[in-house]
VEXKEMI-264882 format. One record per residue: z, y, x of N, C-alpha, C in turn; residue number from 1. Coordinates in steps of 0.05 Angstrom, whole numbers. Example, Ala and Ser with C-alpha at 12.3 -4.5 7.8 and 13.67 -1.06 7.14 Angstrom:
BEGIN
[pamar [156, -114, 264], [156, -90, 246], [156, -66, 264], 1] [pamar [142, -45, 257], [143, -21, 273], [157, 1, 258], 2] 
This chain:
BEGIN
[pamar [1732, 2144, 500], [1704, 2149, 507], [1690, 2123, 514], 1] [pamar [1665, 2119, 502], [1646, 2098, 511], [1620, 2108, 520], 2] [pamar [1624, 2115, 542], [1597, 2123, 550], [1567, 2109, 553], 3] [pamar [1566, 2093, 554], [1543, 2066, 560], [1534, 2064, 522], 4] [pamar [1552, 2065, 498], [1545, 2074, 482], [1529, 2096, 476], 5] [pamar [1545, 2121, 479], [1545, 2147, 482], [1507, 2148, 491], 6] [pamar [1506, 2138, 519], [1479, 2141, 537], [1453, 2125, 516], 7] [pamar [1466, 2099, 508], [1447, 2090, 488], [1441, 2113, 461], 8] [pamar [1455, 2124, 446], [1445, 2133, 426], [1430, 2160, 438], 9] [pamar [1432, 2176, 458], [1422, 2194, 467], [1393, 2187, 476], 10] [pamar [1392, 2162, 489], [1364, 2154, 494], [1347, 2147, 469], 11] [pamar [1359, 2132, 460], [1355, 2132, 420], [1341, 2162, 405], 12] [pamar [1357, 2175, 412], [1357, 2204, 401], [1322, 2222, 411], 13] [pamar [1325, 2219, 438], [1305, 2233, 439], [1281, 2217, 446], 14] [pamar [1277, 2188, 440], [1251, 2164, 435], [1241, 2180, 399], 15] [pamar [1265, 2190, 381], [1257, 2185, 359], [1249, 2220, 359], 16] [pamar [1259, 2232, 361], [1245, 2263, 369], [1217, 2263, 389], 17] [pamar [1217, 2246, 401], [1186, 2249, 406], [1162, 2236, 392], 18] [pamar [1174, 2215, 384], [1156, 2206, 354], [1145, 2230, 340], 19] [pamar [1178, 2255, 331], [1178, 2269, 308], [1153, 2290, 323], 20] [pamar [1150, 2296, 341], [1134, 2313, 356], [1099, 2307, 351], 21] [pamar [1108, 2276, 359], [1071, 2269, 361], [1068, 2267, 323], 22] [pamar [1089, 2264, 305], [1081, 2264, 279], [1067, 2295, 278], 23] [pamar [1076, 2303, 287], [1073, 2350, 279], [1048, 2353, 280], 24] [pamar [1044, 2335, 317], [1010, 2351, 330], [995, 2339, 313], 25] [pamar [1001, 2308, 303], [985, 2288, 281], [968, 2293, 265], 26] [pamar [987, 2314, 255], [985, 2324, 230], [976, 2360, 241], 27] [pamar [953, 2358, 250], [938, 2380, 267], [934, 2414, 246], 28] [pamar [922, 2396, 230], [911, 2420, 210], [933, 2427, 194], 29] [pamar [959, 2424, 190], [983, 2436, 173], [985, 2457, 191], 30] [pamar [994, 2476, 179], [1010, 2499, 198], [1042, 2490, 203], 31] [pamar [1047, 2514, 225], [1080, 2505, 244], [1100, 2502, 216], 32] [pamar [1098, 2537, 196], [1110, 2534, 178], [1117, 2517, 158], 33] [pamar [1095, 2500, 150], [1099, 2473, 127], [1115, 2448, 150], 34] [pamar [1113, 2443, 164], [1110, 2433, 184], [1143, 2435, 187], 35] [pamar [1160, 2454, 190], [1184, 2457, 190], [1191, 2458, 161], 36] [pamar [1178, 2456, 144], [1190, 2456, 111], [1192, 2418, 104], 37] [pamar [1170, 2402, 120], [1175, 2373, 113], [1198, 2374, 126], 38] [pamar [1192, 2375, 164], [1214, 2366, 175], [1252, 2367, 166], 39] [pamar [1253, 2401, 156], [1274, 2392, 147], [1276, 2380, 118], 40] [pamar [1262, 2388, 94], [1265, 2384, 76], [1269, 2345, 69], 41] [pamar [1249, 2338, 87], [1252, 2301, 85], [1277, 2296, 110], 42] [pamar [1292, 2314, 113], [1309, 2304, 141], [1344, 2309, 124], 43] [pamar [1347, 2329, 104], [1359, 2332, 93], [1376, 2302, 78], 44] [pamar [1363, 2285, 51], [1375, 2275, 42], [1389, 2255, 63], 45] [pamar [1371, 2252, 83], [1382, 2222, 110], [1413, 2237, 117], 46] [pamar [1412, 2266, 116], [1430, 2276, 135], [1461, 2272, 118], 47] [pamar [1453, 2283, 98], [1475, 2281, 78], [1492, 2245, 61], 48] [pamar [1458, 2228, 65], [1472, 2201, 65], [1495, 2192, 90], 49] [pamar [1485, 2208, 117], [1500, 2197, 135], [1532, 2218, 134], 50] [pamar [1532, 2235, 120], [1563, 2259, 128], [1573, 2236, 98], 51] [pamar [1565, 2227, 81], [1581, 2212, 58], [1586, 2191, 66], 52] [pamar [1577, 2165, 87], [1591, 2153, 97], [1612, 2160, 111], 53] [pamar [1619, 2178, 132], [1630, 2191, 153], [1654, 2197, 131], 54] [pamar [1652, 2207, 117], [1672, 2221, 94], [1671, 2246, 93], 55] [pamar [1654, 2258, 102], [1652, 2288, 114], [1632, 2312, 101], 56] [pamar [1624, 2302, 79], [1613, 2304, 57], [1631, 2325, 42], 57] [pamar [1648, 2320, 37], [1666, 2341, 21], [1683, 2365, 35], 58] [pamar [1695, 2356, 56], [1710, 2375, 84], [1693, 2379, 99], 59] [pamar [1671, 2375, 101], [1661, 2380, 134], [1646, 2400, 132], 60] [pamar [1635, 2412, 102], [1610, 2424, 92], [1630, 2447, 93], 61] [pamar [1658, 2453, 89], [1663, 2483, 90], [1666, 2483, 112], 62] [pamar [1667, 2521, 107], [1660, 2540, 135], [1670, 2562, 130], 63] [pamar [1684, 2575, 157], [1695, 2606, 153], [1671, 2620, 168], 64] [pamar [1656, 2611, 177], [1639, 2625, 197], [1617, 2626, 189], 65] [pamar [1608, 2640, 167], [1579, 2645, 156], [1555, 2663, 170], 66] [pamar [1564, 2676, 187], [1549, 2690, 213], [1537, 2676, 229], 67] [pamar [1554, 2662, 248], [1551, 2641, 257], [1533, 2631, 252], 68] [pamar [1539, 2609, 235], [1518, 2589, 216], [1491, 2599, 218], 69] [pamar [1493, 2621, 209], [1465, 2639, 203], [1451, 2650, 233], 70] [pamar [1466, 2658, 252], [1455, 2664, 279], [1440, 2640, 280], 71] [pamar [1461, 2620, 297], [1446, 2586, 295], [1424, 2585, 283], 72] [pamar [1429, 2578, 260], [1413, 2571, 245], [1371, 2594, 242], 73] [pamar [1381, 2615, 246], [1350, 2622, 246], [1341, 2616, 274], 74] [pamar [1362, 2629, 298], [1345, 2612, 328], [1339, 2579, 323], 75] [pamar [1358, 2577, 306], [1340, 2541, 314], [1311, 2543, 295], 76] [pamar [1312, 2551, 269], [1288, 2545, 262], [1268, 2558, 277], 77] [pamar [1271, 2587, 285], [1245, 2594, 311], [1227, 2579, 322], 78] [pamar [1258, 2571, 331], [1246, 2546, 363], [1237, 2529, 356], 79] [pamar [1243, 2515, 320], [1228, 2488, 316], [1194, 2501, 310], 80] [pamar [1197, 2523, 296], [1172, 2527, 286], [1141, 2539, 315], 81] [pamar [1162, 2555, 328], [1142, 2560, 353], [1136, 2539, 376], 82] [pamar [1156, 2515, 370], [1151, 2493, 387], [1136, 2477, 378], 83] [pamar [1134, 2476, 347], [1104, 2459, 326], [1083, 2469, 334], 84] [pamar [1078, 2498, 329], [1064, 2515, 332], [1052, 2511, 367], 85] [pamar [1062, 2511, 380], [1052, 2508, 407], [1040, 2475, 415], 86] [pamar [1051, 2458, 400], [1038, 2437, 408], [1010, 2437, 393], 87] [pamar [994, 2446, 373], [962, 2454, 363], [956, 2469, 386], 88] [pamar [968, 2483, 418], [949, 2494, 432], [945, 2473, 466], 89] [pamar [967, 2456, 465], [978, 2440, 494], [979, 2420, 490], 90] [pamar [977, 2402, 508], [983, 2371, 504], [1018, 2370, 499], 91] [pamar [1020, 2348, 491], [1047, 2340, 486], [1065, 2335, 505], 92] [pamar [1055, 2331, 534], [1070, 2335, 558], [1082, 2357, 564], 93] [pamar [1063, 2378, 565], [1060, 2400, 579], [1076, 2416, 560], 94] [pamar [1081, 2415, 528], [1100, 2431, 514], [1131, 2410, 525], 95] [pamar [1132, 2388, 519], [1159, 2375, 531], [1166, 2386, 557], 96] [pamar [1153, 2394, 576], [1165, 2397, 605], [1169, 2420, 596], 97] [pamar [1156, 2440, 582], [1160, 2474, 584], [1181, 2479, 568], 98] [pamar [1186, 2460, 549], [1215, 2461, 530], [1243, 2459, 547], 99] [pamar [1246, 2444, 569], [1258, 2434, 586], [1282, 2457, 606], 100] [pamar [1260, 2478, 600], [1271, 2503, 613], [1290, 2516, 592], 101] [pamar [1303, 2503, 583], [1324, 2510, 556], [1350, 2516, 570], 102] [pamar [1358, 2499, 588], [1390, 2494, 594], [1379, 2513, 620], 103] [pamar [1357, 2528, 627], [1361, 2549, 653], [1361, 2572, 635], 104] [pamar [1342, 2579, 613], [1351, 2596, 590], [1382, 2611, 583], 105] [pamar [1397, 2585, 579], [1426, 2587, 564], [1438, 2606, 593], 106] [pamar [1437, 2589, 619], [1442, 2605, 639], [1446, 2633, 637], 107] [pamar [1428, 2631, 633], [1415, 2668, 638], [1420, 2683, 607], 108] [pamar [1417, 2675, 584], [1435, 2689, 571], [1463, 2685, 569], 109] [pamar [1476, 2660, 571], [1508, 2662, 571], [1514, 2695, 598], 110] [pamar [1498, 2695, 608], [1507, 2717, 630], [1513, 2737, 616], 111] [pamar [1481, 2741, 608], [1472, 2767, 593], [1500, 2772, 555], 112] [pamar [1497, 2751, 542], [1503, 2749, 533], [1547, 2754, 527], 113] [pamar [1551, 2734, 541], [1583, 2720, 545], [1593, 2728, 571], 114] [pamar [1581, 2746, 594], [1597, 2752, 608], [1592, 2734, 628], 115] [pamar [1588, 2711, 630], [1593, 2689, 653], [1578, 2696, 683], 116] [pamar [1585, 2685, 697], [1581, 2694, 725], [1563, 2675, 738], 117] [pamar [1542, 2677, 745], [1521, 2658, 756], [1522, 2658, 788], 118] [pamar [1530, 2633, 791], [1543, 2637, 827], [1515, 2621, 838], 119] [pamar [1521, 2616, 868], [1502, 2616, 886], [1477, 2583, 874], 120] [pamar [1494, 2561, 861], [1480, 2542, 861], [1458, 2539, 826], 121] [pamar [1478, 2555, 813], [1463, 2558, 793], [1439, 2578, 794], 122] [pamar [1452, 2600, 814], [1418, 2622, 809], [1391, 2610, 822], 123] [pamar [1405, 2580, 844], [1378, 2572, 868], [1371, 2551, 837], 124] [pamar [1386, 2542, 819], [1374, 2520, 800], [1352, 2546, 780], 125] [pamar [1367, 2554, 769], [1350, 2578, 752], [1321, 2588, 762], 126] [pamar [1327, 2595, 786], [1303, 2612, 809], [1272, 2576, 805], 127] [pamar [1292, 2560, 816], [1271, 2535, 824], [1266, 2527, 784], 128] [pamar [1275, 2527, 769], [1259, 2526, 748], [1243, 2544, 736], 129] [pamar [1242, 2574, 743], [1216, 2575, 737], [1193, 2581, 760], 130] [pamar [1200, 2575, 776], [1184, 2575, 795], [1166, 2539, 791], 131] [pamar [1179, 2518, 769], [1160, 2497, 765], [1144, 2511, 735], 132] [pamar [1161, 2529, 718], [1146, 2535, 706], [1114, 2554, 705], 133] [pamar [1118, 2564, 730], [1100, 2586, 736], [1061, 2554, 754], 134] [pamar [1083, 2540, 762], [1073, 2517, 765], [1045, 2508, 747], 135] [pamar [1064, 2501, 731], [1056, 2483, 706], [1034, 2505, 695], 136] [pamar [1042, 2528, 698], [1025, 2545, 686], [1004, 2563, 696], 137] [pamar [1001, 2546, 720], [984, 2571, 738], [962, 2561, 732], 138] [pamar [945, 2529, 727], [917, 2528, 724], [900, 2550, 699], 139] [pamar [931, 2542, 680], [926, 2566, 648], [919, 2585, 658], 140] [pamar [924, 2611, 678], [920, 2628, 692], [883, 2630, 697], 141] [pamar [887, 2609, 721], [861, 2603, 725], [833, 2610, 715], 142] [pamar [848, 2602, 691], [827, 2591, 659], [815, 2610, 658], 143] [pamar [832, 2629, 659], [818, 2668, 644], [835, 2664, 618], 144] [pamar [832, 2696, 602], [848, 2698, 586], [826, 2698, 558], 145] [pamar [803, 2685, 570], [788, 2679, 546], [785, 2658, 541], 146] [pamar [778, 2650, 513], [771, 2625, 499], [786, 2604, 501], 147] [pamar [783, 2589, 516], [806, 2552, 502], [833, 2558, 531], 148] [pamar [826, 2580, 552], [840, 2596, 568], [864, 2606, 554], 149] [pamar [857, 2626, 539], [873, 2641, 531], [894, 2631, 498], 150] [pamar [872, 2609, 485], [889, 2588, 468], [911, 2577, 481], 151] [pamar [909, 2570, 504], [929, 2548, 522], [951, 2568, 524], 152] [pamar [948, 2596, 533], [961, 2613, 549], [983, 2627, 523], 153] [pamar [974, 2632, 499], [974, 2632, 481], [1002, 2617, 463], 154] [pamar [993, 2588, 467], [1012, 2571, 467], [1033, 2553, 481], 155] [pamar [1029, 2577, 511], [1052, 2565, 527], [1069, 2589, 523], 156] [pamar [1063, 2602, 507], [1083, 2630, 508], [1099, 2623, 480], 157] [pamar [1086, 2610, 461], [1099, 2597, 436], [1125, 2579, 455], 158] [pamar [1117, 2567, 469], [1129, 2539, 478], [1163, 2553, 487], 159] [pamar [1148, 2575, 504], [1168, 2577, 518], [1187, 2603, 511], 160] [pamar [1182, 2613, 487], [1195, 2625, 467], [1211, 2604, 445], 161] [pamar [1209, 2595, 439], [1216, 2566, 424], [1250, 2557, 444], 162] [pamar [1238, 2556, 466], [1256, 2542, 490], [1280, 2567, 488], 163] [pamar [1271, 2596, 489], [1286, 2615, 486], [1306, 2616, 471], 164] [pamar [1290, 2617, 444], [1310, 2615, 414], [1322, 2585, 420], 165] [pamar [1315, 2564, 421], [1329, 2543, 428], [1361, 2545, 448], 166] [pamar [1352, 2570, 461], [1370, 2574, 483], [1405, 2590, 464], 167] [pamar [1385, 2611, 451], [1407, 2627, 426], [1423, 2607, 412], 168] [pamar [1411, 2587, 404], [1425, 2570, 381], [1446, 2556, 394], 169] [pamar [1440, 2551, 423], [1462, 2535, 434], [1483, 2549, 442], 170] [pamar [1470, 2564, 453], [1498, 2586, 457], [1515, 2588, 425], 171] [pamar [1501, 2595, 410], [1515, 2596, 378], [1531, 2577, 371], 172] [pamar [1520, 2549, 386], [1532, 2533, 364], [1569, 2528, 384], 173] [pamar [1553, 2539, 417], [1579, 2537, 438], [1603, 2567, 425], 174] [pamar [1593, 2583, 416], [1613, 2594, 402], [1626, 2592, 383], 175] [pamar [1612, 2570, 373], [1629, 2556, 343], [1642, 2528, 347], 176] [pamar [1640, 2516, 373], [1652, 2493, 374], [1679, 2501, 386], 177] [pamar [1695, 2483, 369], [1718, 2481, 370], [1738, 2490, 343], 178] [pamar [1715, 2504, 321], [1726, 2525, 304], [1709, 2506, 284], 179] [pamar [1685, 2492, 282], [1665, 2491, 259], [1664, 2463, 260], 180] [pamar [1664, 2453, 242], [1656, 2422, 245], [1632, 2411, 257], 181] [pamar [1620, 2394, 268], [1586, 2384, 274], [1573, 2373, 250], 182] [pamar [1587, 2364, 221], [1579, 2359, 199], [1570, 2386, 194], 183] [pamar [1585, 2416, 188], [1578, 2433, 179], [1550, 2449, 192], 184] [pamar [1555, 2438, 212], [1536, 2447, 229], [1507, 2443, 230], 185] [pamar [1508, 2417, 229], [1473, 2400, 221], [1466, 2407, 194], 186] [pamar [1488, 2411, 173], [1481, 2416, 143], [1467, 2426, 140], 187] [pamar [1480, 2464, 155], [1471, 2486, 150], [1449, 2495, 161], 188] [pamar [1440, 2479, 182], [1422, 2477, 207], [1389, 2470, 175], 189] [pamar [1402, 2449, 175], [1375, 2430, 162], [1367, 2450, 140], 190] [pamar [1395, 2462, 117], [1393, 2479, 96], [1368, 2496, 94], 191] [pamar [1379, 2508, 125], [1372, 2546, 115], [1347, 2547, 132], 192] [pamar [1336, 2515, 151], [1315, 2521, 163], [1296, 2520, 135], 193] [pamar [1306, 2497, 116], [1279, 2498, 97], [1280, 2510, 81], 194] [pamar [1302, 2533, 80], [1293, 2560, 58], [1271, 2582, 85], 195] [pamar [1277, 2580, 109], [1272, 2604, 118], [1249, 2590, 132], 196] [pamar [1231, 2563, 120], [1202, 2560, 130], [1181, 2567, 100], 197] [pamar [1204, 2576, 76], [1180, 2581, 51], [1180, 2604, 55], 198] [pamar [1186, 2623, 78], [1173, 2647, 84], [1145, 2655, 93], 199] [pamar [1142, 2629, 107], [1117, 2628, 117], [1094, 2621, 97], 200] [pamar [1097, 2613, 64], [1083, 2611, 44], [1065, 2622, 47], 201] [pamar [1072, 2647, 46], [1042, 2667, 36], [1011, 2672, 65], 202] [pamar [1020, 2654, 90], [1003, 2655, 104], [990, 2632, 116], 203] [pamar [993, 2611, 82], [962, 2595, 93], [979, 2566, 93], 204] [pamar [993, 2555, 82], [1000, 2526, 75], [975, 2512, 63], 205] [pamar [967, 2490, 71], [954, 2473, 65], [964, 2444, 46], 206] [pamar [949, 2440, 30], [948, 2414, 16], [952, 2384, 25], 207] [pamar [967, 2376, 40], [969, 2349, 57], [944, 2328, 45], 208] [pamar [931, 2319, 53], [918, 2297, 46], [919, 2275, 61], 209] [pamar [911, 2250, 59], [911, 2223, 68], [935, 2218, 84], 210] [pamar [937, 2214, 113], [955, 2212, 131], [969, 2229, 140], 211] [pamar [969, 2248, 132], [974, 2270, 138], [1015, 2272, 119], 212] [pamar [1007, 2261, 92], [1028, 2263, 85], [1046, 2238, 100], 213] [pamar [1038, 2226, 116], [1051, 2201, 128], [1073, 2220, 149], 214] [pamar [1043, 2230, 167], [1056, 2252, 192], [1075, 2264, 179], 215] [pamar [1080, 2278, 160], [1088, 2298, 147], [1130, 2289, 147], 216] [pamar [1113, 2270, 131], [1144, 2254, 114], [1155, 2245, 146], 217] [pamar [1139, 2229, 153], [1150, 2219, 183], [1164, 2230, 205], 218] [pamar [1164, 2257, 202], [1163, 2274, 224], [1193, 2277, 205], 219] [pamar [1196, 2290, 186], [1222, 2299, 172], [1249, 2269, 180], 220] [pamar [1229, 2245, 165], [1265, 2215, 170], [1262, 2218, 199], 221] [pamar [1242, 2213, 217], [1248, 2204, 251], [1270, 2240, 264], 222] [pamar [1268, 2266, 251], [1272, 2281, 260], [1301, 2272, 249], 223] [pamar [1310, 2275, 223], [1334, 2271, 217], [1357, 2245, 225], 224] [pamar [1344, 2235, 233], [1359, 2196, 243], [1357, 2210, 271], 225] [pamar [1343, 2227, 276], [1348, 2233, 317], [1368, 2252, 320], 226] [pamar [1380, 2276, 292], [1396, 2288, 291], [1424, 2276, 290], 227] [pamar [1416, 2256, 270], [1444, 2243, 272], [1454, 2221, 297], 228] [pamar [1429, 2212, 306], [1437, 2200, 334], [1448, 2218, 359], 229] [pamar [1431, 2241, 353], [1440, 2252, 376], [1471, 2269, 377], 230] [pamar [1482, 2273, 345], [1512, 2280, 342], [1523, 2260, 354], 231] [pamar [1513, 2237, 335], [1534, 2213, 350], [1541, 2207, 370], 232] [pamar [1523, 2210, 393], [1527, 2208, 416], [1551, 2221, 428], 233] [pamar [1552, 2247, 420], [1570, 2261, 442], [1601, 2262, 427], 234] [pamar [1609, 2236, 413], [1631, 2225, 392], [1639, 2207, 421], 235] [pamar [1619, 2198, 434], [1634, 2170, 454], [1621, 2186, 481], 236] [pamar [1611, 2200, 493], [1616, 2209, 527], [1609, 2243, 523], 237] [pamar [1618, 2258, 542], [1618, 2279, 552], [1587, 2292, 546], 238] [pamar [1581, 2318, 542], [1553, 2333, 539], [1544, 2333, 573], 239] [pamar [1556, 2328, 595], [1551, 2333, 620], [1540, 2301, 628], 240] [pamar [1551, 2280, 616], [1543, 2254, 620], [1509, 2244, 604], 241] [pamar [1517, 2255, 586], [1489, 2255, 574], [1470, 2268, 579], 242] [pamar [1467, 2293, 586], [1449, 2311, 588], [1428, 2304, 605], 243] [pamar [1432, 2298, 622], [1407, 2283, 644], [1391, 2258, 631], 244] [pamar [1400, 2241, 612], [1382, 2223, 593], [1360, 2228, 570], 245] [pamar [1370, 2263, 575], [1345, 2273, 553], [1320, 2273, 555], 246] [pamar [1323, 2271, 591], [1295, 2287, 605], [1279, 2260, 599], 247] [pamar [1282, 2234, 586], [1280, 2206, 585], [1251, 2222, 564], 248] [pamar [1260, 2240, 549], [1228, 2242, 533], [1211, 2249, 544], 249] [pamar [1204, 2259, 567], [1188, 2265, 583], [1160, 2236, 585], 250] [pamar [1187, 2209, 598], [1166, 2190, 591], [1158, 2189, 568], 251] [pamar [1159, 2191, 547], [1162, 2183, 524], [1132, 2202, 512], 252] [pamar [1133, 2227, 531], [1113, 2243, 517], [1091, 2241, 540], 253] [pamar [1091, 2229, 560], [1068, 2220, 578], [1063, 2197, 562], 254] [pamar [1062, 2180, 561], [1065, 2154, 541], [1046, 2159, 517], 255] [pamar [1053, 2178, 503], [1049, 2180, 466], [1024, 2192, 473], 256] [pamar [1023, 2208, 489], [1003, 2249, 491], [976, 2217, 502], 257] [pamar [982, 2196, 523], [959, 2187, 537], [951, 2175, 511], 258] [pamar [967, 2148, 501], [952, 2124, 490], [953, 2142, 455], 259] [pamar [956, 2157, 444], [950, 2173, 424], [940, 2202, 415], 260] [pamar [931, 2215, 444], [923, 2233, 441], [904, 2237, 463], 261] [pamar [901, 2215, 483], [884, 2222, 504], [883, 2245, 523], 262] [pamar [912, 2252, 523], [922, 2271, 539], [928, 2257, 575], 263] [pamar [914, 2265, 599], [919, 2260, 623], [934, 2286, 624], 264] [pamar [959, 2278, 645], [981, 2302, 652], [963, 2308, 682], 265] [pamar [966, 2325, 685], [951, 2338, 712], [977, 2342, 733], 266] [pamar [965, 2337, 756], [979, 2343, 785], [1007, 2360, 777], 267] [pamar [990, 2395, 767], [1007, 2409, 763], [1029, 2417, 745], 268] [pamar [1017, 2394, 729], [1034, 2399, 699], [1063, 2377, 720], 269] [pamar [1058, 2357, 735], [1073, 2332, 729], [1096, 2351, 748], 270] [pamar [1085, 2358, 777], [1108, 2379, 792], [1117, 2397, 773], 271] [pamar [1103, 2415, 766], [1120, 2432, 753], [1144, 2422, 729], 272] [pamar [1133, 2394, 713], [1161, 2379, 706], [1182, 2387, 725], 273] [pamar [1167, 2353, 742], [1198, 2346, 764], [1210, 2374, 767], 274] [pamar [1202, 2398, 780], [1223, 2419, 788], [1235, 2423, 766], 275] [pamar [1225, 2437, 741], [1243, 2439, 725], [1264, 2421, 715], 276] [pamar [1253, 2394, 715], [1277, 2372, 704], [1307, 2376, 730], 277] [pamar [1297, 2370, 755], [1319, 2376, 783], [1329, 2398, 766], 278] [pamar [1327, 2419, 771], [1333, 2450, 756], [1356, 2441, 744], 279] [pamar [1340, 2430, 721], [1366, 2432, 694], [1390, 2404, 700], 280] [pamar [1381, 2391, 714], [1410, 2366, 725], [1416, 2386, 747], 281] [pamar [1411, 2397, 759], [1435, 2412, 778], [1454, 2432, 763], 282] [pamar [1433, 2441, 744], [1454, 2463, 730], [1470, 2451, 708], 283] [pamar [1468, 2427, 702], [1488, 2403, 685], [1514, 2391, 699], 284] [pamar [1500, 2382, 717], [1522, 2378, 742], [1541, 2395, 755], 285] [pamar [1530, 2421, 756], [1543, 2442, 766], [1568, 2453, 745], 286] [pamar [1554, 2456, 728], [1565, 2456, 696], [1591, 2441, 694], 287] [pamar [1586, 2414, 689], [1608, 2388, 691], [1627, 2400, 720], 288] [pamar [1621, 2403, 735], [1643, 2407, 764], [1657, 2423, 754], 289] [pamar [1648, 2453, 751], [1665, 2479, 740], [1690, 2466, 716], 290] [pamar [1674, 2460, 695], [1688, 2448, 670], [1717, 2434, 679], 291] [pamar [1710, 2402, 705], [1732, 2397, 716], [1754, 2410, 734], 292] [pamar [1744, 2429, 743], [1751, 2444, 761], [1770, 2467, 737], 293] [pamar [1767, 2474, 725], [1774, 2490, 703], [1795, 2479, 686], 294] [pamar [1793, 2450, 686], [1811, 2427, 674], [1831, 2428, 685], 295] [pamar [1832, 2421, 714], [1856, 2421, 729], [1869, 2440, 740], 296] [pamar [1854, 2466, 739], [1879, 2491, 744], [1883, 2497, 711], 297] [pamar [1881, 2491, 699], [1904, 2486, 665], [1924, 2477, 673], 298] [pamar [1915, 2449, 677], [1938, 2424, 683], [1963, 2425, 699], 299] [pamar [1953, 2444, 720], [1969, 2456, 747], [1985, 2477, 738], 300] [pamar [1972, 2497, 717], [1983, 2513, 705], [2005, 2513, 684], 301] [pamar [1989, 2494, 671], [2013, 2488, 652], [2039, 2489, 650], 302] [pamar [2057, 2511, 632], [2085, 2506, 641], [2095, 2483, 624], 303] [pamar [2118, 2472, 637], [2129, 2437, 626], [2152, 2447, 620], 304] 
């Protein structure tokens, strides 16, 4: 393990996913649908140059788990497409912090889902993230549920549906690790998102013009180079060591949303972050403890 590596490509990872983000909103007038047809479709060939170095190109692409694949694989495109889709109604902060509520998500379905038991420190992390989300979202409230009100309100429900299905896929892909390769995994990921965004054809794809095909193309290489950075990462440190360096896009989307979109984060947007970010490192941390904790009554167990 090299973790200081590991932490670099993860910071790497999600600098170039927020690029891929501000390419999406950029590119304003495309719909979510085309929108997830560049991203994977231009994310694809990068993906497959990098599994043919690896060697993994030939072995890594089979699979006994075609279910699987396919669970994954439509929750993730969801979440990419309702998380495009929600940034045309929010600043680019305010969908990053509401995305954030992903790993209190998994929580609450691994329960629902896998049986797991949600003890005293994870339900106070769960409880305090959405209580930043209710936060972040109470001026939306405010607004009324009419006009640029109810747009906002509108698309914090995209946001945080997105975060949902985001939530499914991980669980999916946590039922397939250990059994599936992570080559097979991004393949099938990138594959079947860009067959299952020419569904959205028949309701209103637009013609890219000028810069637009820049955003377009741009959004697909920076998304696919952040996929493969962000596999790489967890090749040299633990998912529990990393996980707290994600929240790193946060700056990244205060940053981009001000000096390129003239987005100011408000009072409430920025608390309702911070709680949710706390939230999800307690329930990472908490996470990592159990995991070790779980390690060593094996070890203890183990007969010799």
């Amino acid at each position: 393990m090299r973790p200081a590596r590991g932490i670099l490509l993860i910071v790497l990872a999600v600098t170039v996913f927020s690029v891929m983000s501000a390419f999406v909103k950029a590119a304003g007038r495309v719909p979510a649908g085309e929108a997830v047809f560049f991203r994977s479709a231009c994310a694809l060939p990068i993906i497959l140059i990098w599994l043919a170095m690896r060697g993994d190109l030939r072995h890594g692409l089979h699979t006994q788990n075609y279910r699987g694949h396919i669970y994954r694989s439509v929750a993730g495109t969801l979440a990419m497409g309702l998380g495009f889709a929600g940034l045309k109604f929010l600043p680019l902060p305010e969908v990053t912090a509401l995305r954030f509520i992903t790993p209190i998500m998994i929580v609450i379905f691994a329960a629902i889902l896998l049986g797991e038991r949600i003890r005293m420190v994870r339900l106070a992390a769960v409880l305090a993230g959405l209580v930043g989300v209710l936060i972040i979202l109470w001026p939306r409230f405010d607004a009324g549920f009419a006009g640029a009100g109810q747009r906002e309100l509108i698309g914090a429900g995209m946001v945080l549906a997105s975060a949902g299905f985001a939530a499914f896929a991980q669980i999916a892909i946590k039922r397939m690790a250990g059994v599936e390769k992570t080559a097979a995994i991004v393949f099938f990921f990138s594959m079947t998102s860009m067959v299952l965004s020419l569904f959205s054809l028949p309701f209103g794809w637009v013609w890219p013009v000028g810069m637009e095909w820049f955003y377009l193309i741009g959004a697909g290489v920076v998304g696919g180079i952040g996929q493969i950075l962000l596999t790489s990462s967890y090749r040299f440190s633990d998912a529990g060591t990393l996980a707290p360096f994600t929240y790193v896009s946060m700056i990244w989307s205060l940053l981009i949303g001000y000096f390129a979109f003239g987005e100011v984060p408000t009072w409430a947007m920025l608390a309702g972050a911070a709680l949710i970010i706390l939230s999800g490192v307690a329930i990472v941390l908490r996470e990592r403890q159990l995991g070790i904790a779980r390690t060593a009554t094996r070890n203890v167990t183990k007969p010799r």
